[in-house]
C-alpha positions in Angstrom: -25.5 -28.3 -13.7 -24.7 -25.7 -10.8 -26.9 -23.1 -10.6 -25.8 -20.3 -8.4 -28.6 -17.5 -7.0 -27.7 -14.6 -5.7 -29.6 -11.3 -4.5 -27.8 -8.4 -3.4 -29.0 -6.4 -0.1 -27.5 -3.8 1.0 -25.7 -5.4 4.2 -25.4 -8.5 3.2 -26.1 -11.1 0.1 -27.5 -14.0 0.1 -26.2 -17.3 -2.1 -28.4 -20.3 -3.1 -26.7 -23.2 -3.2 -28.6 -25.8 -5.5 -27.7 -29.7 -5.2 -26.1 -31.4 -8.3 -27.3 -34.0 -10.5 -26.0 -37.5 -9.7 -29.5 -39.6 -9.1 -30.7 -39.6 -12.8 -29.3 -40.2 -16.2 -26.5 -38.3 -17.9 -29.7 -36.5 -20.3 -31.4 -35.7 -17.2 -31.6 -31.3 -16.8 -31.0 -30.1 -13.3 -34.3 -28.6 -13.5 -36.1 -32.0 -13.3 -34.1 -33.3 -10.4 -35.8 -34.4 -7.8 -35.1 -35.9 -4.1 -36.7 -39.7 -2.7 -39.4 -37.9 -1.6 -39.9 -36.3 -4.8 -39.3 -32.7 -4.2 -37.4 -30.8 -6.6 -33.7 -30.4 -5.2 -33.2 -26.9 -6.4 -32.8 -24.2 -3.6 -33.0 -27.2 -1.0 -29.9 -25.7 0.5 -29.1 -22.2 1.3 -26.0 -20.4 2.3 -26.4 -16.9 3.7 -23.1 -14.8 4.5 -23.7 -11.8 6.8 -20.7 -10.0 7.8 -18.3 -12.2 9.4 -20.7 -14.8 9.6 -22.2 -18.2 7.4 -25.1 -19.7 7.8 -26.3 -22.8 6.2 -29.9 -24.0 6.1 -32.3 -26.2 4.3 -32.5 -30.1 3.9 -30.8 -33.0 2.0 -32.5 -35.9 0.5 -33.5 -38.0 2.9 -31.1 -41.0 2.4 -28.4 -38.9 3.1 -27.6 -39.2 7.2 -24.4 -36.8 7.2 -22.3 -34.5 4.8 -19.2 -32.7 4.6 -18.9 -29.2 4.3 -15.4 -27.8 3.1 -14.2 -24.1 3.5 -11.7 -23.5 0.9 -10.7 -19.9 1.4 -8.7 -17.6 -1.4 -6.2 -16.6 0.9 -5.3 -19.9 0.5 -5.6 -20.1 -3.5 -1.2 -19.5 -2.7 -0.1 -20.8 0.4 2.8 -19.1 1.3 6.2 -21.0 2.8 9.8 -20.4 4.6 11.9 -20.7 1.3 9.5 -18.2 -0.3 11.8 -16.0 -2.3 9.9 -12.4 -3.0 10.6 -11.4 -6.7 11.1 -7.6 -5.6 14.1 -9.2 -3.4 17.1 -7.6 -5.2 19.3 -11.2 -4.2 16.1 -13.1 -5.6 17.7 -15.1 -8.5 20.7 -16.1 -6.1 18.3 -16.7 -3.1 16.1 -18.9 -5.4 18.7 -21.5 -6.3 20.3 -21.5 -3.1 16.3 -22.4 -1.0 16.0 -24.9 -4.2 19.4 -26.8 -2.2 17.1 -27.2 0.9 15.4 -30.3 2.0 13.0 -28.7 4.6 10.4 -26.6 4.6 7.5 -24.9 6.7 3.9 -24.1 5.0 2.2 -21.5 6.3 -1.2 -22.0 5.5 -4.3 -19.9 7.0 -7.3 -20.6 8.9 -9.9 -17.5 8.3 -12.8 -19.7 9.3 -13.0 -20.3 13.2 -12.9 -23.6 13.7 -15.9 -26.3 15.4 -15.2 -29.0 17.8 -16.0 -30.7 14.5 -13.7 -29.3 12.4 -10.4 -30.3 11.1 -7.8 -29.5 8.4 -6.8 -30.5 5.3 -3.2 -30.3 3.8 -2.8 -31.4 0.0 0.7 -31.6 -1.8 1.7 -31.7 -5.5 3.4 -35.2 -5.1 3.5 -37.6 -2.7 6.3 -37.6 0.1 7.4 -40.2 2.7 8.7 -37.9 5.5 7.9 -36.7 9.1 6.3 -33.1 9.6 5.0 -31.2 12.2 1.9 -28.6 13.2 2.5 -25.6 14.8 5.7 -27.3 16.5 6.1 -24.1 18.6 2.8 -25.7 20.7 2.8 -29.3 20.0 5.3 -31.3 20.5 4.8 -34.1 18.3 6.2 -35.8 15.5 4.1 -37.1 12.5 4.6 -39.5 9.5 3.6 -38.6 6.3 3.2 -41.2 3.6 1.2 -39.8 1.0 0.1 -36.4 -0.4 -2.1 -35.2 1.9 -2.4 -34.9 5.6 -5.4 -34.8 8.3 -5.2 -32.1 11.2 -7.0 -32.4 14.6 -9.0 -28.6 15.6 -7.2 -28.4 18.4 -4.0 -28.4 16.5 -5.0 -24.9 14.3 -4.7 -21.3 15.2 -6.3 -18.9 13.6 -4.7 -17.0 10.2 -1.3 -18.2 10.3 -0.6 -22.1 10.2 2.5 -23.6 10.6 3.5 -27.2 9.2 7.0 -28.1 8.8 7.4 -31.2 6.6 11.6 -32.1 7.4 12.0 -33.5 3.5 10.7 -33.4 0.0 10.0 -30.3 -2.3 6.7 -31.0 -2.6 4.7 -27.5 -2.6 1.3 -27.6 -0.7 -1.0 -27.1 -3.6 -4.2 -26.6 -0.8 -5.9 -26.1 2.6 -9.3 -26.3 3.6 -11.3 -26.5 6.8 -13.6 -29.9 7.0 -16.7 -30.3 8.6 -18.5 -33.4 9.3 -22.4 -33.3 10.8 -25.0 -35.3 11.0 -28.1 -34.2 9.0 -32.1 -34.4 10.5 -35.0 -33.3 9.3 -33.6 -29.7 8.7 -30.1 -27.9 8.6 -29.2 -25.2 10.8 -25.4 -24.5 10.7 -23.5 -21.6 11.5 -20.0 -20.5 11.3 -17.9 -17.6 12.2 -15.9 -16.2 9.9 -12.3 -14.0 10.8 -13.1 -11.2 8.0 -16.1 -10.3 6.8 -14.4 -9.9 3.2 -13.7 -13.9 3.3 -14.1 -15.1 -0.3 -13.8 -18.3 -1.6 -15.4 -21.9 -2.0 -17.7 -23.4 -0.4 -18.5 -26.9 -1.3 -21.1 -29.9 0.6 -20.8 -33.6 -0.1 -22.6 -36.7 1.3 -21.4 -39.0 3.5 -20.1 -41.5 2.8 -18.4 -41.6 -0.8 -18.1 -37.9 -0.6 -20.6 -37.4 -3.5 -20.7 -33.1 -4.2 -24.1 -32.2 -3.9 -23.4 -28.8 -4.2 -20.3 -26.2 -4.6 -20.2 -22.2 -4.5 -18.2 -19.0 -5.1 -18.3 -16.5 -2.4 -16.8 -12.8 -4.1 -15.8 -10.2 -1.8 -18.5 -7.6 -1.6 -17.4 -6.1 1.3 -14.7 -3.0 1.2 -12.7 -1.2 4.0 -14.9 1.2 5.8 -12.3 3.2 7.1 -10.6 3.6 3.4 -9.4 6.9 2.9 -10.0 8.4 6.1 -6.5 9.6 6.6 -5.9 10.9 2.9 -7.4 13.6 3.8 -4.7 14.9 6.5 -2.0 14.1 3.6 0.8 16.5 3.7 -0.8 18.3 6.7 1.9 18.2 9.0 1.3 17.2 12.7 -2.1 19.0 13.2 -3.9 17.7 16.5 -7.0 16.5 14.6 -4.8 14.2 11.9 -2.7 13.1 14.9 -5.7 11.9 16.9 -7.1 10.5 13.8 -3.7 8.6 13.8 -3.8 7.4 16.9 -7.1 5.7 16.6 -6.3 4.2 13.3 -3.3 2.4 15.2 -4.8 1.6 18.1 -7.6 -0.6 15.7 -4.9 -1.9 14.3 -3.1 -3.2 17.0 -6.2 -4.6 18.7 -7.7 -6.3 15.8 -4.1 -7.9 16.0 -4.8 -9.7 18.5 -4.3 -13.3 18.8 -7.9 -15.4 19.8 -7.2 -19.0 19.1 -9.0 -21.3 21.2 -6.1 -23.7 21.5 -3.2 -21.4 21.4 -0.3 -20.9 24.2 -0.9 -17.2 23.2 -4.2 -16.8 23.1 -5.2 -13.6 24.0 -1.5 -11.8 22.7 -0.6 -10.1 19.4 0.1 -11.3 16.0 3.5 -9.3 15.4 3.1 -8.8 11.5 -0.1 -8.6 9.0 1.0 -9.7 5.5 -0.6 -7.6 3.0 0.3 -9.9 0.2 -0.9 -13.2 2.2 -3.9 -11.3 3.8 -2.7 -12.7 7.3 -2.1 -12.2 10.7 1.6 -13.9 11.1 3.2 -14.8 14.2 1.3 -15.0 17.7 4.6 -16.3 19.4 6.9 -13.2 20.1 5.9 -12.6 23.1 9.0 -10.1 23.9 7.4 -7.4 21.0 3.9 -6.9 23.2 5.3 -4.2 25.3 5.1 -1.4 23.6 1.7 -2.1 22.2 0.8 -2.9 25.9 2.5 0.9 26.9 0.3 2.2 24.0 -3.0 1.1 24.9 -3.1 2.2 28.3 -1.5 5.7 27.8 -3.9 6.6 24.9 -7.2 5.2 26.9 -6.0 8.4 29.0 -6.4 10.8 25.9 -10.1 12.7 26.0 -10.4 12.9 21.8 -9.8 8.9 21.9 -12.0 8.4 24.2 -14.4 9.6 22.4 -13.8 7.3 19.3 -12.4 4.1 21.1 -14.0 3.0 25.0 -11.4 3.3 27.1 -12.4 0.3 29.4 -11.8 -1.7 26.0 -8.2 -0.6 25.5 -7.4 -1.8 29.3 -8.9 -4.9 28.5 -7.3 -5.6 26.0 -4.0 -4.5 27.4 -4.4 -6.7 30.7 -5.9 -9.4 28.4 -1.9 -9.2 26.6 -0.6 -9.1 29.6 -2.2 -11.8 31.4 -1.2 -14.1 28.7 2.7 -12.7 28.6 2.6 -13.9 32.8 2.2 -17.7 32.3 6.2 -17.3 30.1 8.2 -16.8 33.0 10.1 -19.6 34.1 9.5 -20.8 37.6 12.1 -23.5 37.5 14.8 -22.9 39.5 17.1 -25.9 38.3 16.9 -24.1 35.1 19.5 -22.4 33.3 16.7 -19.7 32.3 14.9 -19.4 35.3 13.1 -16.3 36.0 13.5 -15.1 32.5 10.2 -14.4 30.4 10.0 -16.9 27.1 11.2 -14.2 24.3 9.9 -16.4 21.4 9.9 -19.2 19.4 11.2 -18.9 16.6 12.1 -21.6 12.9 15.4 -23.4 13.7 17.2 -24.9 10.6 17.9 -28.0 12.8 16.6 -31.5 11.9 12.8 -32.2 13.1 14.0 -34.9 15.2 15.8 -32.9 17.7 13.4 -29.7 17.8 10.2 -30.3 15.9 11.2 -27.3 13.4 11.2 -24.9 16.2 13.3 -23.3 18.9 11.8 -21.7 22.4 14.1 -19.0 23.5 14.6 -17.3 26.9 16.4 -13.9 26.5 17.5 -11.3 29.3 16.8 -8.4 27.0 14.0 -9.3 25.4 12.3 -10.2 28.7 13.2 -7.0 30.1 12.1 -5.0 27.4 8.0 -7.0 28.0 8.6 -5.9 31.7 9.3 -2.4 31.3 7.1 -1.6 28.7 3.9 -4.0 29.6 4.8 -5.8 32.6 5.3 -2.6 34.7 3.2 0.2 33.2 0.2 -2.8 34.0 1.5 -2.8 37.6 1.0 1.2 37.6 -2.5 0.9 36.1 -4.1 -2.2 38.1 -1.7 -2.5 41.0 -1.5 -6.2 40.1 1.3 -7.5 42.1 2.4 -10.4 40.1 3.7 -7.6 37.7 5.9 -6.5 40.1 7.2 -9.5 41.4 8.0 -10.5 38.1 9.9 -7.4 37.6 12.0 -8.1 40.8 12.9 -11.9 39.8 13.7 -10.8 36.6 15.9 -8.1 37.9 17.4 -10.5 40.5 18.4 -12.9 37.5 19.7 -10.1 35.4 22.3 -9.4 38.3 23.2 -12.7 39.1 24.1 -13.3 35.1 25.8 -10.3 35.0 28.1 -11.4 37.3 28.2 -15.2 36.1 28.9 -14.3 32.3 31.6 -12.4 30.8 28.9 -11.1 28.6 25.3 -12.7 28.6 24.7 -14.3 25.7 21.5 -13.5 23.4 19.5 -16.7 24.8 18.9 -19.6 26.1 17.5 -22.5 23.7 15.7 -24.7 26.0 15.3 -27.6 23.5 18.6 -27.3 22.6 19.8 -26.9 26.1 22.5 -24.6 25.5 23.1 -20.6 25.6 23.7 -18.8 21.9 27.6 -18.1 21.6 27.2 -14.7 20.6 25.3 -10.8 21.6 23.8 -8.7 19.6 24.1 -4.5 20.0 20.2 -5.1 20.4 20.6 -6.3 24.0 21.1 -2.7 25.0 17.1 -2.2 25.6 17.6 -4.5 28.8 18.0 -1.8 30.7 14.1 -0.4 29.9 13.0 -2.9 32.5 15.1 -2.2 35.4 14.7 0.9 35.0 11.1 1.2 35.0 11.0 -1.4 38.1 13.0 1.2 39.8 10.4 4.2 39.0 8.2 1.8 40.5 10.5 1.4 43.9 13.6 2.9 44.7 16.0 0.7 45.5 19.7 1.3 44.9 20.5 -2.1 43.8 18.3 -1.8 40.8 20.6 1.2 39.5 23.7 -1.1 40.2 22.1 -4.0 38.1 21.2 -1.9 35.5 24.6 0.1 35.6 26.8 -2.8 35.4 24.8 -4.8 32.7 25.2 -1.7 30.7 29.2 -1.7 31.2 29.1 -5.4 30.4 27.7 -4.2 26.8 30.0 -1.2 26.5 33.1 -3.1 26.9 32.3 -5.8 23.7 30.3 -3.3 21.4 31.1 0.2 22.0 33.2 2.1 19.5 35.4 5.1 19.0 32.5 6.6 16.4 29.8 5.9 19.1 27.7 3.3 16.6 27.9 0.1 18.3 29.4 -3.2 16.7 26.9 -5.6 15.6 27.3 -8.5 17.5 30.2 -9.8 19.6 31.3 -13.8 18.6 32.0 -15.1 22.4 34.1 -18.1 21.7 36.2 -16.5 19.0 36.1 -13.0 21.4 36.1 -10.8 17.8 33.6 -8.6 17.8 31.2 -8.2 14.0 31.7 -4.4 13.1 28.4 -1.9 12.8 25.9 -2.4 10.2 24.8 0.6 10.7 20.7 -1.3 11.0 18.6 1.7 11.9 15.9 -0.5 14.1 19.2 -2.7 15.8 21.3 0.6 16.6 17.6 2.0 17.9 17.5 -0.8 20.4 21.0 0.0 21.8 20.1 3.6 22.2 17.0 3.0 24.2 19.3 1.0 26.3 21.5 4.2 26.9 18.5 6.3 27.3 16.7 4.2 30.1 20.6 3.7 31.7 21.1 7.5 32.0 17.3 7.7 33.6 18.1 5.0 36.4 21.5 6.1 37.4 21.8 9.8 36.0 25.1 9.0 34.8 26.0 11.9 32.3 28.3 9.4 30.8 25.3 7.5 29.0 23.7 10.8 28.4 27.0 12.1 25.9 26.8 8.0 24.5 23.5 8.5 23.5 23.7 12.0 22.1 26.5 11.0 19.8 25.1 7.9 18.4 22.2 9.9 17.8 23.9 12.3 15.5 24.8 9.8 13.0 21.2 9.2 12.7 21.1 13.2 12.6 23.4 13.4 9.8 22.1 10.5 7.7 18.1 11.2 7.4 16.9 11.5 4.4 14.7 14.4 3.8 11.3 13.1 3.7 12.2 12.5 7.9 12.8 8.6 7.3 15.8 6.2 7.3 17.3 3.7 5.3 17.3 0.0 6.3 21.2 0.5 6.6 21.2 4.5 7.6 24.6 5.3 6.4 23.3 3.9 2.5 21.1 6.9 2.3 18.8 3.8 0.3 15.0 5.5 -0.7 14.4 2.2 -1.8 14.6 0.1 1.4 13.0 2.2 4.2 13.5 1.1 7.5 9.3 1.6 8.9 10.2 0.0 12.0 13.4 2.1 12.7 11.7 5.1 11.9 8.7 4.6 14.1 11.7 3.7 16.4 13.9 6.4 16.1 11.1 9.2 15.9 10.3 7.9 19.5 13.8 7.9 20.6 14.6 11.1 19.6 11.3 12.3 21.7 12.9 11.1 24.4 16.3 12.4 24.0 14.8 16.0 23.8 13.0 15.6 27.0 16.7 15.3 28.7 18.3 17.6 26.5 16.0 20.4 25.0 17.5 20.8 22.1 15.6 22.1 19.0 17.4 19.8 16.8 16.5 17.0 18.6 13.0 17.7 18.5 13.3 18.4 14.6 14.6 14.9 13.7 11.4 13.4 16.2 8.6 15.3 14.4 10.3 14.8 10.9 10.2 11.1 11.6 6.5 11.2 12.5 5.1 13.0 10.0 7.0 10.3 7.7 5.2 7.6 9.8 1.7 9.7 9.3 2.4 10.3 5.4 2.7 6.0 5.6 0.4 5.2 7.2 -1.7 2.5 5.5 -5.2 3.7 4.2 -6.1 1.5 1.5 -8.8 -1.3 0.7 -7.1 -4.1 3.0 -9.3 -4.0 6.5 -7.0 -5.6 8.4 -4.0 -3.7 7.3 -5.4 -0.7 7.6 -3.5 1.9 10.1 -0.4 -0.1 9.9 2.5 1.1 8.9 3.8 -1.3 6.0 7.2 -2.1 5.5 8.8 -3.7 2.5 13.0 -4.1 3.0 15.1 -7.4 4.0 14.0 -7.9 7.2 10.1 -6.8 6.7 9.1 -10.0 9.0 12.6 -10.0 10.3 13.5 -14.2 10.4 11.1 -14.5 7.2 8.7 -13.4 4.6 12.0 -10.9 3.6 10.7 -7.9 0.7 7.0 -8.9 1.2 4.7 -5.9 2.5 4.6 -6.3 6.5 3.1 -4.2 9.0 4.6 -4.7 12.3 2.4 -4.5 15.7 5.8 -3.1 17.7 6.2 -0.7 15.3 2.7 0.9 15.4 3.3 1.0 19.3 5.9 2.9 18.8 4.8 5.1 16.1 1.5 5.6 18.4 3.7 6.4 21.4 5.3 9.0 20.0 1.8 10.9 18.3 0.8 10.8 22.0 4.6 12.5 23.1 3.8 15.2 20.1 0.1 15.5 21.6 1.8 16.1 25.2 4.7 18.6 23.7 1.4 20.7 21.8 -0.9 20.7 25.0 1.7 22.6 27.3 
């Protein structure tokens, strides 16, 4: 019989775990039980959970020398995977039977418990499966067999929240995941463990060593809600006041910090998670190192702000930006005999290859994407610590961009290193690659910097500009046909920046009248509670683009500051106060002060029509509350 005790206190609550029965006959009540030494075994053990943390205390019998402890947490009770098909996907039925053709798949199971030297993983399937898998394939480069339904994982193989484990056959689903501890008992126990949310729920179960006998197994309930829960409802629907905006701002500056990436034995420890998954109750996706910059930008300009200064320290906001920038540094690639050298890693990203050739995972180098980390981290870092690595960076990234520009037609999207090849194609969203040279030249004049940037733009123009001024989608290089618009508010918002930081470097008025007409179709085609569609021209209420709005509210900041018009300024402040109406405020303490986004491309490669929130999009959403704080205080 399992006896569970608990007594409620006000910050905490304390669980009694009591051992089972297994040393007497089957008649035998737990209340008689007693250990060798003839104490009763009830309340021998104790768990305590305070806040974020567990402790574990008391004895074992004294035959037992060592025990297991296993962490089975809920957010693991579904573990989430690549061929995941949401049912509010409007393609879902089609999607369904076309992922149940696949042979591959990648779990994503997560890791809320910080693991011990001691620790490791456990991985259980529905059936057995004879196949080769890998962990977290974007780190470790190593191949496993699998013969069996269940595998073992080394601590040092784990990240924190979001796991990855790509198993290259079978449709075996992962059925469970827990953390395992092994320790040797003495006279007394003394454990402690630090948990990643202080609302972890779940099971918690000890067993003796060896034969894994359960001595004893408990329930942990959530008991703990969201502090912060409902603290913007009370600004709803009141426009862009100064107190709901620096409320805002310091709901998404927790946010993005609390995003942060602090896995012991990760490449990227010390970046972002891109996306928290509402449903999954995870952080997702530690390796994008391209989308830090604007969270970066946004941490150092608000630590300037007196109101957030009072709520947040601001010596913790440039710690934590130089913490995400120190960790972006170690991506760029030193090698000169490589095709991508001086480019900053953009990402890793799943590849639909076979394991054998690429461990379920591609590393990609990308001009753009490296040049957007340098002008909105790399170099606003520079200006705030006068770290020159920054700005060398800047200037061999700059170099490279000119020499492709003049070795390529058109530069392709990126460079797969463990393929070994470039991507045959461009994308409109190359157009931000300009953000970086043309911050570098802010930083120091230099005329060459305004040619580089001039003619990489022209090398864009001549594949995806249009008549309309809405740039095609892509451009196929080896069949040289360009893939008409799709009209993607986020993708056309990247080509626009582009145009924006282009007219800043070289003062062409060219790229000024480029950028003022594609901005019109976003003009003509917002809908009138100040947001966009996932496609704009679909005028869709039922597939919001949150990142292109955050986006595009931004943008359209910027455009006024060269232009002045009124109209300009309308569209920027209609987008906010969509973002501000959004702006997550419910019982999820992770998610909260993110701006959740539920369309195709809510994680953007996967986890499409599940509810995302997006750290890139909360820096731009918080960028442009601080340019509507700047426009109010002249």
């Amino acid at each position: 019989m399992l006896i569970n005790m608990r007594n409620r206190l006000p910050d905490f609550f304390m669980i009694f775990l009591v051992l089972l029965c297994s040393c007497g006959t089957a008649d035998q009540s737990a209340d008689n039980e007693v250990d060798p030494s003839g104490r009763p075994l009830e309340d021998s053990i104790q768990v305590l959970k305070k806040a974020d943390r567990i402790h574990i205390s008391g004895r074992v019998p004294e035959n037992i020398s060592s025990i297991e402890i296993r962490f089975s947490s809920s957010r693991n009770s579904s573990i989430s995977s690549y061929l995941d098909v949401s049912p509010l996907n409007p393609e879902a039925q089609e999607m369904k039977e076309r992922e149940m053709e696949q042979e591959y798949n990648i779990f994503y199971p997560v890791v809320d418990v910080r693991p011990t030297e001691t620790m490791s993983g456990i991985a259980t399937f529905e059936t057995n499966l004879s196949t080769l898998y890998s962990v977290n394939a974007m780190f470790n480069e190593a191949l496993f067999i699998l013969n069996g339904n269940s595998i073992t994982i080394d601590n040092t193989l784990l990240l924190n929240w979001e796991n990855n484990i790509y198993i290259e056959s079978g449709s075996s689903k992962m059925t469970a995941f827990c953390l395992l501890d092994r320790v040797a008992t003495g006279e007394k126990l003394d454990l402690n463990y630090e948990l990643l949310s202080p609302g972890w729920t779940g099971e918690i179960s000890i067993h003796a060593l060896p034969g894994r006998k359960e001595l004893s197994r408990v329930t942990i309930e959530n008991e703990v809600t969201n502090p912060e829960q409902g603290s913007l409802a009370r600004f709803s629907g009141s426009g862009l006041g100064r107190e709901r905006l620096v409320a805002s701002l310091a709901a998404t500056l927790k946010f993005t910090m609390g995003s942060q990436d602090l896995s012991e034995f990760s490449k990227t420890k010390n970046g972002l998670n891109i996306f928290y998954d509402k449903e999954a109750r995870t952080y997702r996706r530690p390796t994008w190192v391209w989308a830090w910059g604007p969270s970066i930008k946004l941490m150092l300009d608000a630590a300037e702000l007196p109101e957030i200064r009072e709520i947040i320290s601001p010596e913790l906001l440039v710690k934590v930006a130089m913490q995400v920038g120190e960790t972006s540094l170690k991506f760029q690639l030193k090698d000169p005999e490589s095709p991508a050298y001086g480019i900053i890693m953009s990402r890793w990203s799943e590849n639909r290859g076979t394991l054998r050739e690429n461990y379920g995972y591609e590393e990609y180098y990308s001009i753009a994407d490296a040049q957007f980390l340098a002008g909105w981290g790399w170099m606003p870092l520079y200006a705030e610590t006068g770290d020159e690595r920054y700005l060398q960076g800047s200037r061999l990234l700059t170099e490279v961009t000119g020499k492709l520009t003049n070795t390529f037609d058109i530069i392709p999207m990126d460079y797969m290193v463990r393929a070994g090849r470039w991507k045959d194609y461009v994308l409109n969203e190359q157009g931000f690659g300009t953000e970086g040279i043309n911050e570098l030249f802010r930083a120091e004049a230099d005329p060459e910097y305004q040619e580089i940037g001039d003619q990489y733009m022209k090398m864009l123009l001549r594949k995806l500009d249009t008549e309309e001024g809405v740039w095609n989608r892509s451009y196929q290089i080896r069949e040289d046909r360009p893939v008409p618009a799709a009209y993607h508010t986020r993708g056309v918002g990247w080509a626009m920046e582009g145009l924006l930081a282009v007219y800043e470097l070289t003062g062409s008025e060219v790229y000024l009248e480029k950028a003022k007409l594609m901005a019109s179709h976003l003009q003509a085609n917002q809908l009138p509670d100040g947001s966009w569609s996932y496609n704009f021209k679909s005028l869709d209420q039922q597939e919001i683009s949150e990142k292109g709005t955050a986006l595009w509210s931004l943008l359209f900041y910027k455009l006024y500051h060269f232009t002045k018009d009124p109209e300009h300024l309308s569209a920027a402040r209609k987008a906010l106060e969509w973002c501000l109406d959004n702006q997550y405020d419910g019982p999820d303490m992770h998610a909260h002060g993110g701006l959740i986004g539920l369309s195709r491309q809510s994680g953007v490669v996967y986890r499409q029509w599940y509810p995302l929130a997006c750290s890139y999009t909360s820096g731009f959403f918080g960028l442009a509350v601080l340019e509507e704080l700047n426009i109010q205080s002249l």
